[in-house]
C-alpha positions in Angstrom: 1.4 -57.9 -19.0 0.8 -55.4 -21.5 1.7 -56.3 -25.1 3.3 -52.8 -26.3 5.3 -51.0 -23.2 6.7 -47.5 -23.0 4.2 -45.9 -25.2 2.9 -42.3 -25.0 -0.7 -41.7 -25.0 -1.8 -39.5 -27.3 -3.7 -36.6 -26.3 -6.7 -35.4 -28.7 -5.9 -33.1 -30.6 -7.3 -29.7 -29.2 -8.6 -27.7 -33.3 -7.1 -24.0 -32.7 -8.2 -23.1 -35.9 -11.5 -23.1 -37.9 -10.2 -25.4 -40.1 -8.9 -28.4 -37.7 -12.9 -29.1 -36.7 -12.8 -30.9 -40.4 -11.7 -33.8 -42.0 -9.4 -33.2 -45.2 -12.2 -35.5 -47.5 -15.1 -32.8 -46.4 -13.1 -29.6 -47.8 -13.3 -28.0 -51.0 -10.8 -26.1 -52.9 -12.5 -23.1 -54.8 -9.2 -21.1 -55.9 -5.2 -20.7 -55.5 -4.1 -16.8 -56.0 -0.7 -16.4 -56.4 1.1 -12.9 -55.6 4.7 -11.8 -54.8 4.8 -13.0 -51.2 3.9 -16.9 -52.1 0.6 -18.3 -53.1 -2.5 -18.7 -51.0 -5.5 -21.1 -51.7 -9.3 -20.4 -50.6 -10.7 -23.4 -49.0 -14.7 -23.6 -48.5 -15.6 -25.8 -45.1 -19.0 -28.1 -45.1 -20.9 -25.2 -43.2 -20.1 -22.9 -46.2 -17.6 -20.6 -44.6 -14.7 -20.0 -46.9 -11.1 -19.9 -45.3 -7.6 -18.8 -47.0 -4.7 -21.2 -46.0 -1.1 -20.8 -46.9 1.9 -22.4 -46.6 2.6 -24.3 -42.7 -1.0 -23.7 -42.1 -2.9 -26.5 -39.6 -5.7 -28.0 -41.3 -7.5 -31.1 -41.1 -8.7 -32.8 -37.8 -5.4 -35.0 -37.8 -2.8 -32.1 -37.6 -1.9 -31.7 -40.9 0.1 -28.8 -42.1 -0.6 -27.3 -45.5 2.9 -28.7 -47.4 2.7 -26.7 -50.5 0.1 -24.9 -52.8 0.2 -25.9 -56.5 -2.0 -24.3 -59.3 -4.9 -26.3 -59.1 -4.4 -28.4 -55.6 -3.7 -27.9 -51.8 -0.4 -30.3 -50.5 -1.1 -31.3 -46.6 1.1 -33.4 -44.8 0.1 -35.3 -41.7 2.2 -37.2 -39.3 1.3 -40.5 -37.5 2.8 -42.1 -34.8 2.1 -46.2 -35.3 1.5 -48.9 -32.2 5.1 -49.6 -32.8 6.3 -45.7 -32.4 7.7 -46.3 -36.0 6.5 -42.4 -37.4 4.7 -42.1 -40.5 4.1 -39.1 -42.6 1.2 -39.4 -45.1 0.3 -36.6 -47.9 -3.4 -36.0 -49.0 -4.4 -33.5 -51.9 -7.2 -31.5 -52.0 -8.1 -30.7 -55.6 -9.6 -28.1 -57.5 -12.1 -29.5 -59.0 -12.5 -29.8 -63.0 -14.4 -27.0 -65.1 -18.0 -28.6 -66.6 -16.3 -28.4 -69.9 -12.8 -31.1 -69.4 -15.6 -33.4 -67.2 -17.8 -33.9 -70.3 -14.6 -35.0 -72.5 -13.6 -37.6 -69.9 
C-alpha cells in the first residue's frame, strides 16, 4: 500500500511567458525604473534577451510571481506544495548587482 494517499499529482508547469523557461539563479537584474503608475525592473535572461517584469508578474521555472520591486532588487515569491500537502511559500531576491567601485571596498 502506498505510503502517502490522496495526493494530487502535480502537473509540469506549462512556461507562458519568456521568462518561466528560466531558473530565478540564471537571471540578472540590470535596472528598476520607477514612475507614477508603480515601479518596473529590467531583467536580462541567459540568451541575452532583456525583459521588463512588474508587480504579479510569473517568472521563474517554479511559478513564482514577482512579490515586490525594491530599489536595487526584484521580490519573487514561489509556492510549494510538500509530500505531506503542508504548503510552503519561499521568497528569492534577485539583486542588482554592486557598482566596481563599493566591490573594491569590501
Amino acid at each position: 500500500k502506498p505510503f502517502l494517499t490522496g495526493l494530487k499529482e502535480k502537473k509540469a508547469v506549462v512556461p507562458t511567458t519568456p521568462l518561466q523557461k528560466y531558473e530565478l539563479d540564471q537571471l540578472k537584474l540590470v535596472a528598476v525604473v520607477w514612475g507614477v503608475n508603480g515601479s518596473v525592473a529590467m531583467v536580462e535572461a541567459p540568451d541575452g534577451k532583456g525583459y521588463s517584469v512588474k508587480r504579479g508578474d510569473l517568472i521563474g521555472r517554479r511559478g513564482g510571481r514577482v512579490k515586490r520591486i525594491e530599489k536595487n532588487m526584484v521580490v519573487v515569491e514561489e509556492r510549494f506544495t510538500e509530500a505531506t500537502g503542508e504548503g510552503i511559500t519561499s521568497e528569492f531576491t534577485i539583486k542588482l548587482p554592486l557598482p566596481k567601485e563599493e566591490e573594491e571596498i569590501l
